[in-house]
LOTOR-725416 format. One record per atom (N, C-alpha, C, CB): residue number from 1; residue in three letters; z, x, y. Coordinates in steps of 0.001 Angstrom, whole numbers. Glycine has a CB too. Example, Ala and Ser with C-alpha at 12.3 -4.5 7.8 and 13.67 -1.06 7.14 Angstrom:
// residues 2
1:ALA:7800:13190:-5690
1:ALA:7800:12300:-4500
1:ALA:7800:13200:-3300
1:ALA:9046:11308:-4473
2:SER:7080:12850:-2250
2:SER:7140:13670:-1060
2:SER:7870:12900:30
2:SER:5725:14084:-598
END
This chain:
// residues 175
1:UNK:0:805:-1212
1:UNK:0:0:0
1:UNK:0:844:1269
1:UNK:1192:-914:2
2:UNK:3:2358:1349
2:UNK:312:2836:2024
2:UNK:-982:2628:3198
2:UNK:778:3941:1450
3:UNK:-1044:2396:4692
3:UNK:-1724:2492:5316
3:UNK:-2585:649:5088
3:UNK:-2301:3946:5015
4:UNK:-2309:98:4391
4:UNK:-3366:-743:3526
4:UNK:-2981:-1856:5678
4:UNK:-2559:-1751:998
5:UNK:-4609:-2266:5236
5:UNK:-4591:-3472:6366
5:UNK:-4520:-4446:6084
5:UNK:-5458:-3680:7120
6:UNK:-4117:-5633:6310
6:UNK:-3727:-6624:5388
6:UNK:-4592:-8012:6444
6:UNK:-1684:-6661:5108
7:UNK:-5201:-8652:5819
7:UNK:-5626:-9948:6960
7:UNK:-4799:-11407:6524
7:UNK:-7614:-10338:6858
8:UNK:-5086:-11929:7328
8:UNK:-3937:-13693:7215
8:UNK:-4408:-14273:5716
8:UNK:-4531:-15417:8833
9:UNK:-4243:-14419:5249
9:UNK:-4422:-15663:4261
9:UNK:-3226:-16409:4239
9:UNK:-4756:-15276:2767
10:UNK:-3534:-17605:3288
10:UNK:-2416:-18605:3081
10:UNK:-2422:-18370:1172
10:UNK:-2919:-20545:3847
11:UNK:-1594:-17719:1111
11:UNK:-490:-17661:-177
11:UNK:785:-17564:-514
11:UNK:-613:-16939:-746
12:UNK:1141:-17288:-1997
12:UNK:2591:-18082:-1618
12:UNK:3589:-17095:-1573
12:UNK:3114:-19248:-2723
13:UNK:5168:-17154:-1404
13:UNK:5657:-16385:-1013
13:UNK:6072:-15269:-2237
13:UNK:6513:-16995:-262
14:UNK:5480:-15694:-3431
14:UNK:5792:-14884:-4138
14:UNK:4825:-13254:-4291
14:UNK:5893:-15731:-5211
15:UNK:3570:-13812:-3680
15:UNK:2101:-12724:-3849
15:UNK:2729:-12158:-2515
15:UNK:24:-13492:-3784
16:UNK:3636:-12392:-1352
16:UNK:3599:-11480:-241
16:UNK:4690:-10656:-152
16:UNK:3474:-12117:941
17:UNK:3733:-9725:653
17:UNK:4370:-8461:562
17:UNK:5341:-7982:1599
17:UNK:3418:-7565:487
18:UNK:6599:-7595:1026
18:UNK:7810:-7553:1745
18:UNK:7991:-6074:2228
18:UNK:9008:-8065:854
19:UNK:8610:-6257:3578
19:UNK:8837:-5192:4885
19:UNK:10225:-5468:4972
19:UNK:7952:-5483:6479
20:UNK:10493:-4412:6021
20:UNK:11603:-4813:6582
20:UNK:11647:-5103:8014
20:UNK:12449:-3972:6303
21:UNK:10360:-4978:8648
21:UNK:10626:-5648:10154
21:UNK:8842:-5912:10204
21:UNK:11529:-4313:11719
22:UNK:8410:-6969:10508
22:UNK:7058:-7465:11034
22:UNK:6926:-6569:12251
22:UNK:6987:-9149:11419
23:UNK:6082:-6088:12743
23:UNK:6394:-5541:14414
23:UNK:4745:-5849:15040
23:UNK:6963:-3346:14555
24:UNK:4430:-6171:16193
24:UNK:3411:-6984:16831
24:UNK:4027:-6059:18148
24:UNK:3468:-8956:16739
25:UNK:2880:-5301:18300
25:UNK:3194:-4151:19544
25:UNK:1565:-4565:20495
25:UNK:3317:-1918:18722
26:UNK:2432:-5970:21495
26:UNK:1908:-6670:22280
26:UNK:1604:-6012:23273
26:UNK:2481:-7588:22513
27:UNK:319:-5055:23887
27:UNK:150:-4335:24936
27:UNK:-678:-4811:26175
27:UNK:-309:-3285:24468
28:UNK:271:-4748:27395
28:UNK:-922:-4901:28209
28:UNK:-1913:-4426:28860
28:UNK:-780:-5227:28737
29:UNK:-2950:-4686:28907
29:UNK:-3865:-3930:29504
29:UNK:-5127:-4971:30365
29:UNK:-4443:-2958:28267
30:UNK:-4315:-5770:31256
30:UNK:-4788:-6114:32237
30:UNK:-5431:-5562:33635
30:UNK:-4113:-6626:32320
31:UNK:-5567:-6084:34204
31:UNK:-6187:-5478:36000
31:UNK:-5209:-4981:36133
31:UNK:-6594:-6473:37473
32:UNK:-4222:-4912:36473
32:UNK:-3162:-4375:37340
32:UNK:-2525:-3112:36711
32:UNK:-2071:-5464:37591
33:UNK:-2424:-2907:35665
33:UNK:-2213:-1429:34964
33:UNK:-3852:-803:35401
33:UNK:-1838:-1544:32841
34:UNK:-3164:434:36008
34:UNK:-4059:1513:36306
34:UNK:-4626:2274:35218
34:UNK:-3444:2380:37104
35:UNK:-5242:3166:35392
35:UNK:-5526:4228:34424
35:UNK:-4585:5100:33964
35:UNK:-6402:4965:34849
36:UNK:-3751:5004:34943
36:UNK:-2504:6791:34398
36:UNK:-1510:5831:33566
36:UNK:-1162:8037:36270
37:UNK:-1516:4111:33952
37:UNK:-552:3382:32901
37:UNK:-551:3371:31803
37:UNK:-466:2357:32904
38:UNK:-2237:2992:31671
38:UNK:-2688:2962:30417
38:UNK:-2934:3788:29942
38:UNK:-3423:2444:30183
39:UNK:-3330:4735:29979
39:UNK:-3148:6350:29246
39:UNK:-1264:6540:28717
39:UNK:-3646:7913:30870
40:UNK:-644:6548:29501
40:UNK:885:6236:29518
40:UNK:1276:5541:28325
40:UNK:1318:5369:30721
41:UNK:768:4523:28320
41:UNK:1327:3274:27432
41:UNK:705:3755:26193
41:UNK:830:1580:27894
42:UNK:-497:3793:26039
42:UNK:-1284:4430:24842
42:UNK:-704:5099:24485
42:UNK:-2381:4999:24877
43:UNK:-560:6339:25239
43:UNK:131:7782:24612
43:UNK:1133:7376:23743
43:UNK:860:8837:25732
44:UNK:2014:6810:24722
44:UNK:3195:6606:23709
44:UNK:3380:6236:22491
44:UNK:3840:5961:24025
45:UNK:2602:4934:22474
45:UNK:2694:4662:21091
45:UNK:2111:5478:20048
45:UNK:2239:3540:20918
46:UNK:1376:5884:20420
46:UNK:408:7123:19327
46:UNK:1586:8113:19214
46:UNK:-1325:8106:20176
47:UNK:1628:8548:20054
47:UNK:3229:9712:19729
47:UNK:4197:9239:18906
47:UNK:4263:10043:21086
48:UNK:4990:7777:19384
48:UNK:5925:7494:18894
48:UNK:5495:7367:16851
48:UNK:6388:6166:19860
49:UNK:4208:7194:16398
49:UNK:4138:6633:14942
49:UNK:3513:8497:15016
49:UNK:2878:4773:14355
50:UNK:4142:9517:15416
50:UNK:3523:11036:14839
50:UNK:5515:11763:14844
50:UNK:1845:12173:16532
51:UNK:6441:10757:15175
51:UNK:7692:11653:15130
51:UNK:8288:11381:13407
51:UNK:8987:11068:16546
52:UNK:8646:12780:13265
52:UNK:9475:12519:11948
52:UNK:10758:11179:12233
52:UNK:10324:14217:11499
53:UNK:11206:11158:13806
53:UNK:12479:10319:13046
53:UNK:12393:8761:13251
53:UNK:14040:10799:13700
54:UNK:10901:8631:13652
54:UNK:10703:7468:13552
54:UNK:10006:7031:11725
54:UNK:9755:7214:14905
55:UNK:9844:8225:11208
55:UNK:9304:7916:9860
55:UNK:10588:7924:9228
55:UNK:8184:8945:9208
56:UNK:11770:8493:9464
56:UNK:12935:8446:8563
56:UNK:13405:6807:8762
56:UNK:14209:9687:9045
57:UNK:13825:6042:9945
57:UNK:13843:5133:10276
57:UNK:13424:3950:9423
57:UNK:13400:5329:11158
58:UNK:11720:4502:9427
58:UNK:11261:3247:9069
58:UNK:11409:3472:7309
58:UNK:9587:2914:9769
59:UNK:11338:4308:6916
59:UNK:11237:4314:5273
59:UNK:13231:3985:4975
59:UNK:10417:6422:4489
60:UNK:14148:4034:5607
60:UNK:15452:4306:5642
60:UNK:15867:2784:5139
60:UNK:16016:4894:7157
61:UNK:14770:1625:5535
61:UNK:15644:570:5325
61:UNK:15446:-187:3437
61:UNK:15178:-605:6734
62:UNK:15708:-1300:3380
62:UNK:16072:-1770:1845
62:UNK:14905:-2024:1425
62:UNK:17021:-3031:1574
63:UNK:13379:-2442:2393
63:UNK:12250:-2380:1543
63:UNK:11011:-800:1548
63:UNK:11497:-3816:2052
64:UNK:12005:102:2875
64:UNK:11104:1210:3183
64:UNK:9603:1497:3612
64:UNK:11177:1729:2309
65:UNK:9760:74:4471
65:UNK:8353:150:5045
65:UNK:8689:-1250:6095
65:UNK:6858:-24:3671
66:UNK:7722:-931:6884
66:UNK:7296:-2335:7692
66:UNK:5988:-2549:7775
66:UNK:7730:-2423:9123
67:UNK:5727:-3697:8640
67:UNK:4303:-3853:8846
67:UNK:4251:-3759:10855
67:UNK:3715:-5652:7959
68:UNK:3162:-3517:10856
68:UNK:2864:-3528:12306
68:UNK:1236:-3761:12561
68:UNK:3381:-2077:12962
69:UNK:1041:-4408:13847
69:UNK:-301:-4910:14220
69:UNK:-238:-4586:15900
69:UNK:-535:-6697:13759
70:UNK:-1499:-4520:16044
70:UNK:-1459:-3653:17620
70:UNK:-2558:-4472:18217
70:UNK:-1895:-1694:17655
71:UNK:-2110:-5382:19455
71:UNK:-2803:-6237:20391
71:UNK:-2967:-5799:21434
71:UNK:-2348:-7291:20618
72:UNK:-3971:-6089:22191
72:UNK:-3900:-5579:23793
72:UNK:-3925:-7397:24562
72:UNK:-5771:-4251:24356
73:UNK:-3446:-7339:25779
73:UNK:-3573:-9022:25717
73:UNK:-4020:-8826:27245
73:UNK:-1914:-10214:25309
74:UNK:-4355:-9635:27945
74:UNK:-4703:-9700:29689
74:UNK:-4789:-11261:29945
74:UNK:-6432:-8857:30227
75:UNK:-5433:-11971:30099
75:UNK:-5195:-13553:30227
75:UNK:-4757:-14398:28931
75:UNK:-6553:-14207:30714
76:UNK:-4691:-15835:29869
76:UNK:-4008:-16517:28604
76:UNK:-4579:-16267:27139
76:UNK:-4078:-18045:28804
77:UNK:-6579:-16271:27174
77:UNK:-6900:-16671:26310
77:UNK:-7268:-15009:25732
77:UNK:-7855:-17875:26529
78:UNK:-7245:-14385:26433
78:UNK:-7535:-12667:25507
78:UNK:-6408:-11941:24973
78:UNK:-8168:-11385:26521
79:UNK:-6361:-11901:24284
79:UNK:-5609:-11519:23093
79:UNK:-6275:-10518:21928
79:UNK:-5258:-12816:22459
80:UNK:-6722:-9160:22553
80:UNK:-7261:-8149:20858
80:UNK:-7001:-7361:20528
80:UNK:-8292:-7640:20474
81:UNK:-7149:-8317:18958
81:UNK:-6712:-6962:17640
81:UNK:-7552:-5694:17788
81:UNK:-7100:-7485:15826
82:UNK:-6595:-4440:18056
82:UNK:-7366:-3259:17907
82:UNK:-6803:-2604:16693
82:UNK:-7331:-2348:19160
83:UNK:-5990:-2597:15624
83:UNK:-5582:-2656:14624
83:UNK:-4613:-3783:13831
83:UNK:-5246:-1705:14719
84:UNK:-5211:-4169:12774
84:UNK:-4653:-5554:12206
84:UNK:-3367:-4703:11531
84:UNK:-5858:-6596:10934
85:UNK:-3232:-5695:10273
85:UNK:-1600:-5948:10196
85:UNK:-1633:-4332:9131
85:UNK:-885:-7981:9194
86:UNK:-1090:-3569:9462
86:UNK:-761:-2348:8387
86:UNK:552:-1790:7796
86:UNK:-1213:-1247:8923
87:UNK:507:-1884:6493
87:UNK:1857:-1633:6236
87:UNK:1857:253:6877
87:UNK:2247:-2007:4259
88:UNK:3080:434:7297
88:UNK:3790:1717:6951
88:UNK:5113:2193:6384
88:UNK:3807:2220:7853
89:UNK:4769:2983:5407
89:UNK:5799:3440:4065
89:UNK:6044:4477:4208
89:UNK:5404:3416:2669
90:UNK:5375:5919:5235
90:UNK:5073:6978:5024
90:UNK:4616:7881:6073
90:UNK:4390:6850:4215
91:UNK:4922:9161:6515
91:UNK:4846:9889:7416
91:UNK:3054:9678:7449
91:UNK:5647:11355:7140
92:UNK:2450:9777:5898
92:UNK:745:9754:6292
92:UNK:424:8741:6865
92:UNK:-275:9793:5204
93:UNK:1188:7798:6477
93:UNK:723:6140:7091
93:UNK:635:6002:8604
93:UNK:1919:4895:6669
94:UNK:1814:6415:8691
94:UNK:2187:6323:10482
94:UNK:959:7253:10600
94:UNK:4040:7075:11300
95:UNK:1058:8541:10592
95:UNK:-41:9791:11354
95:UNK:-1639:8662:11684
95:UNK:-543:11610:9720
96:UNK:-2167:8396:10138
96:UNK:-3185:7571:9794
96:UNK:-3691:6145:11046
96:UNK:-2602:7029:8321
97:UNK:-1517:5912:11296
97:UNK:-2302:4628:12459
97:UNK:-2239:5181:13813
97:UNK:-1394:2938:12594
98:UNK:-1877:6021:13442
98:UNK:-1560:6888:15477
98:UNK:-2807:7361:15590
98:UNK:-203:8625:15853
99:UNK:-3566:8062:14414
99:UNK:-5217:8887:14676
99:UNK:-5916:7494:14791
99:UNK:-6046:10105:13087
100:UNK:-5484:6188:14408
100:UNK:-6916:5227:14707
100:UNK:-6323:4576:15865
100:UNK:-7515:3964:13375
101:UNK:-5288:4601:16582
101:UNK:-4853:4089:17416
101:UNK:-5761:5366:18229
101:UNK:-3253:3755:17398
102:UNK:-5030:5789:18542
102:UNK:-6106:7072:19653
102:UNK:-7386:7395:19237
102:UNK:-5505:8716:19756
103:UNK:-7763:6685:18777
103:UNK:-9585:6578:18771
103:UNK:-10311:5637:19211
103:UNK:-10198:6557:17577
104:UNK:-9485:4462:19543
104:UNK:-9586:3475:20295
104:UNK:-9795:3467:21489
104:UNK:-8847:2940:20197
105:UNK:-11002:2950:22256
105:UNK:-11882:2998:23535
105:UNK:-10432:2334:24664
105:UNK:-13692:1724:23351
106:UNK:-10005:2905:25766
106:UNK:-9325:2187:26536
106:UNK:-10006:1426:27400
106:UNK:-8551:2839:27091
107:UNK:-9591:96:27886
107:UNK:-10493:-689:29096
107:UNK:-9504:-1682:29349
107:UNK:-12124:-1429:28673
108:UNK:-9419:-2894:30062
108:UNK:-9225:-3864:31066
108:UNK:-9769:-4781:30614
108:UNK:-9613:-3651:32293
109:UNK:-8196:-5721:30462
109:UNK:-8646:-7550:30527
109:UNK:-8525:-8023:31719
109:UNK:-7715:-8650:29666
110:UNK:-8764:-8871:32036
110:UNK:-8459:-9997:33469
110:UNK:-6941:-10342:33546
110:UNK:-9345:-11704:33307
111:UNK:-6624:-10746:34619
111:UNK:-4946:-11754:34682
111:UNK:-4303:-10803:33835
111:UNK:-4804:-13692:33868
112:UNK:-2808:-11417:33925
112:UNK:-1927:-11054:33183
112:UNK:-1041:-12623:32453
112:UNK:-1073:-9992:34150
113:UNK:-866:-12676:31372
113:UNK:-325:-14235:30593
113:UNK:84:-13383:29584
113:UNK:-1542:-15713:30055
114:UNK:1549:-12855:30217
114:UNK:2541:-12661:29171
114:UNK:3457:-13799:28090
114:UNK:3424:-12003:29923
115:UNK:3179:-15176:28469
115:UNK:3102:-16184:27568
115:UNK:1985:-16397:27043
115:UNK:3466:-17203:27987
116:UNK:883:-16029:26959
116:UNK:212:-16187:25862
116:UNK:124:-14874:24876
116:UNK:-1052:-16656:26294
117:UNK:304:-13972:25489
117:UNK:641:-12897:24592
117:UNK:2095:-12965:23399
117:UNK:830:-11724:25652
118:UNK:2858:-13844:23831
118:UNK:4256:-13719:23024
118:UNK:3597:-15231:21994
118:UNK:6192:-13980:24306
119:UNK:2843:-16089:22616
119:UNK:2575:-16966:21445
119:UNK:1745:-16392:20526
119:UNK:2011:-18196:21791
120:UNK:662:-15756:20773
120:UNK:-219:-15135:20293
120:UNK:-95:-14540:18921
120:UNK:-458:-14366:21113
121:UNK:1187:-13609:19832
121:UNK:2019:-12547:18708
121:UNK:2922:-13153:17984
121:UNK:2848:-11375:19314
122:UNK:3657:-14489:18459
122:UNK:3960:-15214:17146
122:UNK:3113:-15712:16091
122:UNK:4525:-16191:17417
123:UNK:1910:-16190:16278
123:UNK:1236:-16955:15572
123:UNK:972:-15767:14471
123:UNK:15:-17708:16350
124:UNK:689:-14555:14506
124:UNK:-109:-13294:14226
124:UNK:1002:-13309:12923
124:UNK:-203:-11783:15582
125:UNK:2182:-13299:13624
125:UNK:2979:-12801:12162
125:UNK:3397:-14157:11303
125:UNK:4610:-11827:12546
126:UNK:3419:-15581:11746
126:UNK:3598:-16910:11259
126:UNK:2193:-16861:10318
126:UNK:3716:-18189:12573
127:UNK:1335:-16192:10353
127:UNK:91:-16480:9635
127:UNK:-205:-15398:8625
127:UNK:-1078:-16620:10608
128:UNK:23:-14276:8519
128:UNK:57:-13502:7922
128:UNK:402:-13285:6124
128:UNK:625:-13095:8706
129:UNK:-57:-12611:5144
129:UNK:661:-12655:4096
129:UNK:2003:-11749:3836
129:UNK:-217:-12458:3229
130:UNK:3088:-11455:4931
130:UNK:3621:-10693:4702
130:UNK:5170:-11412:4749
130:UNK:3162:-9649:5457
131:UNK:6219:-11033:4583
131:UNK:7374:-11322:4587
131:UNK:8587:-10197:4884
131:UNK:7427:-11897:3467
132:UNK:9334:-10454:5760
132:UNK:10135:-9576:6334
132:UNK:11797:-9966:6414
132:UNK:9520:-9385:7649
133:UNK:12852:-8934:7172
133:UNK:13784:-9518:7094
133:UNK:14125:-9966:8635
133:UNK:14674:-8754:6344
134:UNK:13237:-9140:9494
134:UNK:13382:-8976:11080
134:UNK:11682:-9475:11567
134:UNK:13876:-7000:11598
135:UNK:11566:-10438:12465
135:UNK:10193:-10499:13278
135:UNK:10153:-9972:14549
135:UNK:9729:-11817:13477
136:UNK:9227:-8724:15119
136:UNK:9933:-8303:16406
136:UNK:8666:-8459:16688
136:UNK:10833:-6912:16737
137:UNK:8642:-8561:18659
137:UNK:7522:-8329:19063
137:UNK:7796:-7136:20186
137:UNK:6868:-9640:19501
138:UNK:7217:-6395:20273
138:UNK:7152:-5385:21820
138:UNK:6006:-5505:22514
138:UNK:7218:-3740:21645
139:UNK:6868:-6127:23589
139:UNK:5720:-6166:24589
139:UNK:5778:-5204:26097
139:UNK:5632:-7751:24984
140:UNK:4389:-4326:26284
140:UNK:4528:-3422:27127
140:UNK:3671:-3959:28190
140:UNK:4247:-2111:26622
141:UNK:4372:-3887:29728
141:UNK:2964:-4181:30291
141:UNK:3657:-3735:32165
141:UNK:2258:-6354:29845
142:UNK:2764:-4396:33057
142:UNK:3276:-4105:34611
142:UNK:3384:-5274:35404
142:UNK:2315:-3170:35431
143:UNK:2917:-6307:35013
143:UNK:3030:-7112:35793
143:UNK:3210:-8755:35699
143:UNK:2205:-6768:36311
144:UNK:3292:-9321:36901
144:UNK:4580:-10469:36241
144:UNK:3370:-12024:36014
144:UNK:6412:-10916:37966
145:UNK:3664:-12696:34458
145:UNK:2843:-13443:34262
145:UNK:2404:-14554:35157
145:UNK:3132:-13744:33327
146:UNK:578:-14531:35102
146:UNK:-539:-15245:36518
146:UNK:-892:-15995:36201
146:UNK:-1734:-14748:37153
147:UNK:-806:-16266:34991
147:UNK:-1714:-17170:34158
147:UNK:-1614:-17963:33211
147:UNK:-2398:-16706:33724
148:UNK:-1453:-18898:32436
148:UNK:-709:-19582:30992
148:UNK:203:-19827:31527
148:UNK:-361:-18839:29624
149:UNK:990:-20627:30578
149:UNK:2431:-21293:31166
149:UNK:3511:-20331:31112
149:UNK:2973:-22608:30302
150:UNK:4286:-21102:31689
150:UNK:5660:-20227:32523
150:UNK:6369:-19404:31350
150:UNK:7055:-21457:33335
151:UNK:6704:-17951:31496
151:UNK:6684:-17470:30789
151:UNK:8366:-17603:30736
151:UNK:5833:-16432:30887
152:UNK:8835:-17925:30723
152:UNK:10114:-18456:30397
152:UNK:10214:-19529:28961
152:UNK:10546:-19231:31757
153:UNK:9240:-20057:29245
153:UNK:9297:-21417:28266
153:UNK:8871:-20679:27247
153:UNK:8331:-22866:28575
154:UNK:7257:-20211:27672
154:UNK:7179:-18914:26088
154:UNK:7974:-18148:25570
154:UNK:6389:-17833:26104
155:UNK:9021:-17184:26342
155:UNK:9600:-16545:25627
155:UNK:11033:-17795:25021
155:UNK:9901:-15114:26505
156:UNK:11328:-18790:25618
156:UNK:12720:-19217:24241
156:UNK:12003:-20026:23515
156:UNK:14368:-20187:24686
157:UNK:10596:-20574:23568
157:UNK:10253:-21009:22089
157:UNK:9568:-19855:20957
157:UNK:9146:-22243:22267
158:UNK:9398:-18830:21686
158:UNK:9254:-17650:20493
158:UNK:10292:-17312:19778
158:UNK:8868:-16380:20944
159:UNK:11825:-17173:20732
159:UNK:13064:-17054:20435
159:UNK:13736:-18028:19203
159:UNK:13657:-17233:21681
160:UNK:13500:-18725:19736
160:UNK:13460:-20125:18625
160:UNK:13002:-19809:17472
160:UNK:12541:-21361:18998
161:UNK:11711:-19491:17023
161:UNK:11216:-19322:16338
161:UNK:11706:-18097:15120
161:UNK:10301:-19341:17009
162:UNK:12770:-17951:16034
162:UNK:13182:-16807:14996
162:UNK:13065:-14948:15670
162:UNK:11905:-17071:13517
163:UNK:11990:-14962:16421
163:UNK:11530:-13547:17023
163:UNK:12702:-12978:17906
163:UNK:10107:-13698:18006
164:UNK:12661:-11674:18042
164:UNK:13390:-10993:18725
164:UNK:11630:-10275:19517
164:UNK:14727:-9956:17681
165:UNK:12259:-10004:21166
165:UNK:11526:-9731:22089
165:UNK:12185:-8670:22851
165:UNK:11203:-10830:22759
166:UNK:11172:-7756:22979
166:UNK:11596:-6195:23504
166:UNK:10789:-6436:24747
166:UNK:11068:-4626:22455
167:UNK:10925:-5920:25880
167:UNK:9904:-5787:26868
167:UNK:10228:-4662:27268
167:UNK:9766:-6743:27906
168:UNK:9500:-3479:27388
168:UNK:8705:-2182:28152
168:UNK:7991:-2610:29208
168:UNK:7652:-1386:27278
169:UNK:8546:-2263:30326
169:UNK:7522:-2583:31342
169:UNK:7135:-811:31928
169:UNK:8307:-3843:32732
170:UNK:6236:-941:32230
170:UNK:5312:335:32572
170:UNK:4666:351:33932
170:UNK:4127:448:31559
171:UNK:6052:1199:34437
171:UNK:5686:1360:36219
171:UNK:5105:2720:36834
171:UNK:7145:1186:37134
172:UNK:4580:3271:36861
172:UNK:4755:4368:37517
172:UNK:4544:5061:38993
172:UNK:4290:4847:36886
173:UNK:5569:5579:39371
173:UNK:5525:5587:40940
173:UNK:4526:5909:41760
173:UNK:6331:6310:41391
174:UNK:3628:5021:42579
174:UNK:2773:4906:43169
174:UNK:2695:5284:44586
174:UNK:2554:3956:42933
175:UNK:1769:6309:44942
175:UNK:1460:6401:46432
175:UNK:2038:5281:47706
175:UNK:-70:6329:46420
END
């Protein structure tokens, strides 16, 4: 399973495959993040899946792996997969999604609809064949939602839903 990409189907809970945290690393990359953001924001995550102690971490827990899926979002209705759902078990795994993560073309959505990004990213892991003990979403971005409904209401019916919500916001000091 190592590295394996996994797409949605509907089967049952016995054929799916168990993690220990779903993770949906909701990025923004709207108008308003610059270039040095988004280079910024990118970087990071590519770095963060190349450190040993994020591989001890993730192999450390009771199923020794999670799954993770990587969105970029900008208005209500854009929302894209630039890597679908992949398990990681393994220092190669992680390396494997950080080299296809940084091979990935950077560019710009429209608006910013950080409620449609948190529904989005619920639906992503509600649909999925995977099963976990934790649903997280991280969402990175700069600016405050323009578009889709009030992002208040999105984030406590995601909450509801069971999700835990991280927000990274990505400022950097400007002229």
């Amino acid at each position: 399973l190592a590295g394996a990409a996994f797409a949605p189907s509907a089967i049952s809970q016995a054929q799916q495959v168990r993690v220990d945290v779903e993770l949906v690393m909701a990025v923004d990359t709207s108008r308003s993040m610059d270039e040095a953001e988004l280079t910024l924001q990118r970087g990071g995550y590519v770095e963060a899946f190349r450190e040993k102690d994020v591989a001890q971490a993730i192999t450390s827990g009771p199923e020794g792996k999670i799954a993770v899926i990587y969105m970029e979002w900008g208005a209500d209705n854009q929302q894209d997969i630039l890597i679908p759902w992949t398990i990681i078990d393994s220092e190669a795994a992680m390396k494997a999604f950080a080299d296809k993560l940084a091979a990935q073309p950077v560019y710009n959505l429209s608006r910013t609809s950080i409620s449609g990004a948190l529904y989005r990213a619920a639906d992503l892991v509600e649909t999925n064949n995977i099963a976990s003990h934790r649903r997280v979403i991280d969402v990175s971005g700069d600016g405050a939602n323009n578009t889709g409904p009030p992002v208040e209401q999105a984030r406590n019916a995601v909450v509801k839903r069971g999700f835990t919500i991280n927000g990274l916001p990505i400022i950097l000091e400007k002229p």
